[in-house]
ZAKEDREN-27399 format. One record per residue (C-alpha): x, y, z; residue number from 1. Coordinates in Angstrom, 2 decimals. Example, Ala and Ser with C-alpha at 12.3 -4.5 7.8 and 13.67 -1.06 7.14 Angstrom:
REM residues 2
<site><px>12.30</px><py>-4.50</py><pz>7.80</pz><n>1</n></site>
<site><px>13.67</px><py>-1.06</py><pz>7.14</pz><n>2</n></site>
END
This chain:
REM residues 172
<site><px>-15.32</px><py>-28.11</py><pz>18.71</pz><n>1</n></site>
<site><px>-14.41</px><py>-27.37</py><pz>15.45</pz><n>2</n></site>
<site><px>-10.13</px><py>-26.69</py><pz>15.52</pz><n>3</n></site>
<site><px>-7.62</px><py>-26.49</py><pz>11.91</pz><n>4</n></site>
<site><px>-4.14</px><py>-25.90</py><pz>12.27</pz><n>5</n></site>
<site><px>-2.30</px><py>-24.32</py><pz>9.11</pz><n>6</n></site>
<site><px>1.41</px><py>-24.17</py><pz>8.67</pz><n>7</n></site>
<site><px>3.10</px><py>-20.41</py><pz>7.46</pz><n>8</n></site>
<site><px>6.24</px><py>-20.39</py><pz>6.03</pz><n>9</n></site>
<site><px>7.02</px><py>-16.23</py><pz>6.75</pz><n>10</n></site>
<site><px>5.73</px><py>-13.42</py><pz>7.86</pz><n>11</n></site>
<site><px>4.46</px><py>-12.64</py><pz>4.04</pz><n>12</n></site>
<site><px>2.30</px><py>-16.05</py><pz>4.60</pz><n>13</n></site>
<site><px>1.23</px><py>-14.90</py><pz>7.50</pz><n>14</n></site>
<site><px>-0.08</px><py>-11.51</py><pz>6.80</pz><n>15</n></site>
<site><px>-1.68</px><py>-13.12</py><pz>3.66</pz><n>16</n></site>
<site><px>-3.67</px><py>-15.26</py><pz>6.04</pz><n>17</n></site>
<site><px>-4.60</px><py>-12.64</py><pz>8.60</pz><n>18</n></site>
<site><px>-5.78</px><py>-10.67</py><pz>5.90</pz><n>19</n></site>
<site><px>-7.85</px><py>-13.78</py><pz>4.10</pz><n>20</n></site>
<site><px>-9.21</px><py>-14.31</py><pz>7.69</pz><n>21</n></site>
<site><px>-10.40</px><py>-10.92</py><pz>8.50</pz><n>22</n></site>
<site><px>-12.21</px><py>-10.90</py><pz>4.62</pz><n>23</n></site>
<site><px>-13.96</px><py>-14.48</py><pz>5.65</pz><n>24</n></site>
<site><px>-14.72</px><py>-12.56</py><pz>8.94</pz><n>25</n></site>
<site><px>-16.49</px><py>-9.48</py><pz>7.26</pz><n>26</n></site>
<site><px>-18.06</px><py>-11.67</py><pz>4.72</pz><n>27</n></site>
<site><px>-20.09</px><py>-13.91</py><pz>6.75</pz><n>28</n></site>
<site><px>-19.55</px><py>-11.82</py><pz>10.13</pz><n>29</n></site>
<site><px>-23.03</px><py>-10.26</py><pz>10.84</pz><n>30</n></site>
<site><px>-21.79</px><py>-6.60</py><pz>11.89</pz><n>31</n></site>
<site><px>-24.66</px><py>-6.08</py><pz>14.16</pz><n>32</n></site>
<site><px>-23.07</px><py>-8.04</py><pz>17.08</pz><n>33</n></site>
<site><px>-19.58</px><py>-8.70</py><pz>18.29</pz><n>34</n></site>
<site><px>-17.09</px><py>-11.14</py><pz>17.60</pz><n>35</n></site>
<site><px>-13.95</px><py>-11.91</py><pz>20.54</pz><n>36</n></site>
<site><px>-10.69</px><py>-13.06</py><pz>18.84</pz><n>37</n></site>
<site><px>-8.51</px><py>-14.85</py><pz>21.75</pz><n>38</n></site>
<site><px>-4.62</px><py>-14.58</py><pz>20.58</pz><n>39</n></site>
<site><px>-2.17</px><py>-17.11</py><pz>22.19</pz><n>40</n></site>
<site><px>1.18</px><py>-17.49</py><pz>22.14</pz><n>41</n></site>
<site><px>4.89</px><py>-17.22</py><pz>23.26</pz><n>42</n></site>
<site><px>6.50</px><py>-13.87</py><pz>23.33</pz><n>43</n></site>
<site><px>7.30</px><py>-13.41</py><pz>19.88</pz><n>44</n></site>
<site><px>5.14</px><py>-16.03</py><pz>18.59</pz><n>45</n></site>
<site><px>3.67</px><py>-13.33</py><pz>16.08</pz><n>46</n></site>
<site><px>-0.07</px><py>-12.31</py><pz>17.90</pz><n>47</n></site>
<site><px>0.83</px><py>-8.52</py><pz>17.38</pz><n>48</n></site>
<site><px>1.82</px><py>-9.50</py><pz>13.46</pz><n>49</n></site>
<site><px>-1.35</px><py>-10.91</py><pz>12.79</pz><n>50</n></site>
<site><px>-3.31</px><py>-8.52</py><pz>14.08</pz><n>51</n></site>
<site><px>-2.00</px><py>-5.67</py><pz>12.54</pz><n>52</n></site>
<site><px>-2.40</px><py>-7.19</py><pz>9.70</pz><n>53</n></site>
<site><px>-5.81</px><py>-8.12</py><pz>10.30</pz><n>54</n></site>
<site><px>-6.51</px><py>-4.53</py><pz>10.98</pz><n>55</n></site>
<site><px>-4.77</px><py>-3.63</py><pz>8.05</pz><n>56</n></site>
<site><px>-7.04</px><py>-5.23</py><pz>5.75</pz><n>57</n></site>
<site><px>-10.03</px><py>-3.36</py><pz>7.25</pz><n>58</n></site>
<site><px>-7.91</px><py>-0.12</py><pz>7.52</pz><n>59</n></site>
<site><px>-5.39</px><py>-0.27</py><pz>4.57</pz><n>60</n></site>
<site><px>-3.36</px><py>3.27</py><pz>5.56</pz><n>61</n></site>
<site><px>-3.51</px><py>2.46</py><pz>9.26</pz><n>62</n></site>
<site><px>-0.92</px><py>2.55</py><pz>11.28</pz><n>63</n></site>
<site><px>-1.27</px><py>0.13</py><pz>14.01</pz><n>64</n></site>
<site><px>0.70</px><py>-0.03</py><pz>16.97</pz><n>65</n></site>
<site><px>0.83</px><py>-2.57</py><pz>19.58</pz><n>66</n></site>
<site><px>-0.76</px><py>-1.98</py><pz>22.77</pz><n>67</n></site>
<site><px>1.41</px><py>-3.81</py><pz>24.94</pz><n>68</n></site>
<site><px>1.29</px><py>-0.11</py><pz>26.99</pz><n>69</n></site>
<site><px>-1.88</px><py>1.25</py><pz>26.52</pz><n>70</n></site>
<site><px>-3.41</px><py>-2.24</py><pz>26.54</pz><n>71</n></site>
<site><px>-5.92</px><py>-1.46</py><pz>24.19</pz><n>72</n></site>
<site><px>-6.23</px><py>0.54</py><pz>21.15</pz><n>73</n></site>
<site><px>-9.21</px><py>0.99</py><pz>18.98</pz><n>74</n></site>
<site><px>-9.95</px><py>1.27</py><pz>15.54</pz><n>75</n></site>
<site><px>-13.26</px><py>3.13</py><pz>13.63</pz><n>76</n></site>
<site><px>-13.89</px><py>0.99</py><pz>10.30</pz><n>77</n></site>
<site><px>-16.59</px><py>1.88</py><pz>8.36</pz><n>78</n></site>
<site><px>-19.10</px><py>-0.74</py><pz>9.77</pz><n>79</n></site>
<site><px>-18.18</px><py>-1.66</py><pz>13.13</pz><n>80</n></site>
<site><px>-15.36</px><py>-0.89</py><pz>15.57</pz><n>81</n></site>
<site><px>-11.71</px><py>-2.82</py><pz>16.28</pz><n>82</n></site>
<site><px>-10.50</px><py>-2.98</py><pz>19.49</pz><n>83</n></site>
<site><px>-6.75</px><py>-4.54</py><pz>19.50</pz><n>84</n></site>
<site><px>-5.76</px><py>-5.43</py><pz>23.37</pz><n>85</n></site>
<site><px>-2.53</px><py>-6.75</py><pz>24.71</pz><n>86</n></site>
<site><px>-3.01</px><py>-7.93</py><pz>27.97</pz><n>87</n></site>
<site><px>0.53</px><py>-8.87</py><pz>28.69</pz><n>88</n></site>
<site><px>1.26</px><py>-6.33</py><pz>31.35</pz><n>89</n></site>
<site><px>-2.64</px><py>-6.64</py><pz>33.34</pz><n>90</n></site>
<site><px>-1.86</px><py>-7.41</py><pz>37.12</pz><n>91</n></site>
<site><px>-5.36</px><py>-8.33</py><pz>38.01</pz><n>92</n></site>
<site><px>-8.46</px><py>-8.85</py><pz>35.53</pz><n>93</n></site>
<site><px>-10.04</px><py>-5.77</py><pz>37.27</pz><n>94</n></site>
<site><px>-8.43</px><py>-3.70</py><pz>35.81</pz><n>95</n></site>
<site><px>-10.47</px><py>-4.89</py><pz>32.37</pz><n>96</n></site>
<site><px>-13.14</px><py>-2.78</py><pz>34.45</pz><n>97</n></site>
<site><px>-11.42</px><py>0.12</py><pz>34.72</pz><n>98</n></site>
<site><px>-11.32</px><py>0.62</py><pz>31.27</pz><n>99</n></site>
<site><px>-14.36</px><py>0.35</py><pz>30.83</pz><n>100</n></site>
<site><px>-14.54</px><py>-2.91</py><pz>29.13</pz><n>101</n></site>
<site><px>-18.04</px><py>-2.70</py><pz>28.91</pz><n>102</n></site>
<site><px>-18.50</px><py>0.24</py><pz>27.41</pz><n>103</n></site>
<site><px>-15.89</px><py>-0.98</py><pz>24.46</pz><n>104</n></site>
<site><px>-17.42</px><py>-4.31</py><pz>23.61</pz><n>105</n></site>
<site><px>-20.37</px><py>-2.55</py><pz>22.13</pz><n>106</n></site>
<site><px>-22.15</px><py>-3.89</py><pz>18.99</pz><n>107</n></site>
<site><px>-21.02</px><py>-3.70</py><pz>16.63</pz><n>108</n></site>
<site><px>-16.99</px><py>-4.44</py><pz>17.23</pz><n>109</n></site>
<site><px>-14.41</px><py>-6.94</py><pz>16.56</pz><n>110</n></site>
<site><px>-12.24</px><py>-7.55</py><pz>19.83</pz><n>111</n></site>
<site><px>-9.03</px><py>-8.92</py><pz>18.89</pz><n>112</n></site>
<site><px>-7.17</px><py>-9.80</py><pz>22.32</pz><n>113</n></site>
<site><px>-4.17</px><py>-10.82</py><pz>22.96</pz><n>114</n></site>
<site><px>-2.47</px><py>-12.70</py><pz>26.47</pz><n>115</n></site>
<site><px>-6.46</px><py>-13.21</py><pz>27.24</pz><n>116</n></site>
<site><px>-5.55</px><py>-15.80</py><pz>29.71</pz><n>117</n></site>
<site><px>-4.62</px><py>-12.55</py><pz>32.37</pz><n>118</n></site>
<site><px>-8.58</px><py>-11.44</py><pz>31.53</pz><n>119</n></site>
<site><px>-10.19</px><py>-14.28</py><pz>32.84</pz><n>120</n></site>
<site><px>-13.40</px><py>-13.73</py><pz>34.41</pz><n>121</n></site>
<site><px>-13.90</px><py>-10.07</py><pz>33.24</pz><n>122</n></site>
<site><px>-13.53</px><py>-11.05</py><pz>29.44</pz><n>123</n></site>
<site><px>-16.14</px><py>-12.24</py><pz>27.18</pz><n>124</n></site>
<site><px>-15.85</px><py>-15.81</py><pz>26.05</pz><n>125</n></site>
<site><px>-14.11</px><py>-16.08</py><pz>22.91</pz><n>126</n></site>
<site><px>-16.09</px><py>-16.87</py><pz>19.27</pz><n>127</n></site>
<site><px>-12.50</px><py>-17.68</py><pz>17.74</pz><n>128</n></site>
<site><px>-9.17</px><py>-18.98</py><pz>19.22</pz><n>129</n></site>
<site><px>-6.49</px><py>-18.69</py><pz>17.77</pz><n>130</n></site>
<site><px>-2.68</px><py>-19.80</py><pz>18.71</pz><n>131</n></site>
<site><px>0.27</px><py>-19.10</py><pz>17.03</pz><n>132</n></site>
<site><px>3.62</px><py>-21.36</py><pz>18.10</pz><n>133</n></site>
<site><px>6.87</px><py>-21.42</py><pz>16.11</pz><n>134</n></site>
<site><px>7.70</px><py>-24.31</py><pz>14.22</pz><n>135</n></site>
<site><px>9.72</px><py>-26.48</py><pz>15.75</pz><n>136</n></site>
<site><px>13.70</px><py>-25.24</py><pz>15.09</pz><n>137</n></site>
<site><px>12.32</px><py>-22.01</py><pz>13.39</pz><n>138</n></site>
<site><px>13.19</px><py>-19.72</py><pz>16.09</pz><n>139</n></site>
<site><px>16.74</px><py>-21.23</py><pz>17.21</pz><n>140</n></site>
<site><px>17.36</px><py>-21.01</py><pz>13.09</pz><n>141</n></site>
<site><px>16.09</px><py>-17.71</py><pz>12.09</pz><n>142</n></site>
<site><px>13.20</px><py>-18.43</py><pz>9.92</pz><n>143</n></site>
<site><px>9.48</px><py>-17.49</py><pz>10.40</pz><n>144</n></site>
<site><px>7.64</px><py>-20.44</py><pz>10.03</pz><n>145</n></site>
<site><px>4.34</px><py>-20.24</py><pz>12.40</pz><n>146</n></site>
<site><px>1.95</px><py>-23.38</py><pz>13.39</pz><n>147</n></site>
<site><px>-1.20</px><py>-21.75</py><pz>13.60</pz><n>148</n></site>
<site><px>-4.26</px><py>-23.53</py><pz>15.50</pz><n>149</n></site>
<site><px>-7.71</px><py>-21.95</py><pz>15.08</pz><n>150</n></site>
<site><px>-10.75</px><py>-22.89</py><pz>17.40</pz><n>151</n></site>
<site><px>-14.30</px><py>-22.38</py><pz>17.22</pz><n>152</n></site>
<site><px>-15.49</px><py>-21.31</py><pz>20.42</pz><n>153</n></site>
<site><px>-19.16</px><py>-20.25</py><pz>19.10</pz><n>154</n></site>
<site><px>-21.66</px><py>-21.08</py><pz>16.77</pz><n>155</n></site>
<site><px>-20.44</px><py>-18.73</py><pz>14.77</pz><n>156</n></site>
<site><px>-16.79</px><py>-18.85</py><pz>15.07</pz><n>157</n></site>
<site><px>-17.17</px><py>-22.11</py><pz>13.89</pz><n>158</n></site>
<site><px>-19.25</px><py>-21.05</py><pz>10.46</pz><n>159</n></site>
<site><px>-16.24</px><py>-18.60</py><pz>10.23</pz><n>160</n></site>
<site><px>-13.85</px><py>-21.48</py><pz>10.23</pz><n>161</n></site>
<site><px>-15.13</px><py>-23.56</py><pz>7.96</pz><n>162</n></site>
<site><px>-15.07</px><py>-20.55</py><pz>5.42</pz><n>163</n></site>
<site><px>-11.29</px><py>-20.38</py><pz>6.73</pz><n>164</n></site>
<site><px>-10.64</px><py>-24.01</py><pz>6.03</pz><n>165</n></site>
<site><px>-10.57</px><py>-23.43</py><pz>2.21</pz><n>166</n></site>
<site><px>-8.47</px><py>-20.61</py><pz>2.23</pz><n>167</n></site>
<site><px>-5.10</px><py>-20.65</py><pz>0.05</pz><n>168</n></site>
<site><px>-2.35</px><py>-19.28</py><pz>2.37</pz><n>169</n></site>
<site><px>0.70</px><py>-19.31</py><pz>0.59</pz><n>170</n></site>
<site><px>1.62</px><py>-16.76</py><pz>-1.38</pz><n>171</n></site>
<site><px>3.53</px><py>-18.31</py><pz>-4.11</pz><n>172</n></site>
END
């Protein structure tokens, strides 16, 4: 398995990368199919940050909230659809079904999906996983510096990753 971790200083770092990732993404991304983006993390640990900012890039003027209520909320880009869910609050993966999960996940669509651990068994494996952690003493000192571990989980996530790898993250 093919796994990178990247260290981002702030949350300007951080949307830089998001935004570098979701380019890579609709470079080399073949828009006829779907791609599953797994988001894990602490509370806090910045998985709603990154993927509005990920959104963002596709939809510059968007507003994008986070779905923590709604648990999902979807997005029409011109070539494929973005569905942003935050599974934080999901009793039982069932409820995936009641949505209409199904129905969502059709081609083509980027699912970015957060707290995907509380899906299991009604979710679709992921392509890309990615986990965001705060550096050690960032959070207890008040600065935004994110670890930020991203695995391969498919043939293709992997391709997308090593297109990642060479990305410059820091916005200085």
């Amino acid at each position: 398995m093919v796994t990178q971790h990247y260290t981002l200083e702030n949350e300007s770092e951080t949307r830089l990368f998001a935004q570098k990732t979701a380019q890579v993404i609709q470079e080399l991304f073949s828009l006829n199919s779907g791609l599953v983006v797994y988001l894990q993390g602490d509370l806090g640990a910045g998985k709603s940050f990154f993927s509005r900012a990920f959104i963002q890039y596709f939809l510059p003027q968007q507003k994008v909230k986070s779905p923590t209520y709604t648990i999902v909320e979807s997005y029409q880009a011109s070539l494929m659809t973005i569905h942003h869910f935050d599974l934080y609050r999901l009793s039982d993966p069932e409820e995936l079904e009641y949505l209409a999960i199904r129905d969502l996940l059709t081609e083509p669509f980027i699912a970015l999906v957060e707290w995907p651990q509380k899906g299991e068994g009604v979710l679709p494996s992921a392509n890309i996983l990615i986990e965001l952690k705060h550096v050690n003493g960032a959070e207890e000192n008040n600065f935004d510096a994110r670890l930020i571990t991203l695995s391969a989980g498919s043939r293709g996530g992997a391709e997308i990753l090593k297109a990642i790898q060479n990305l410059q993250v820091s916005d200085k």
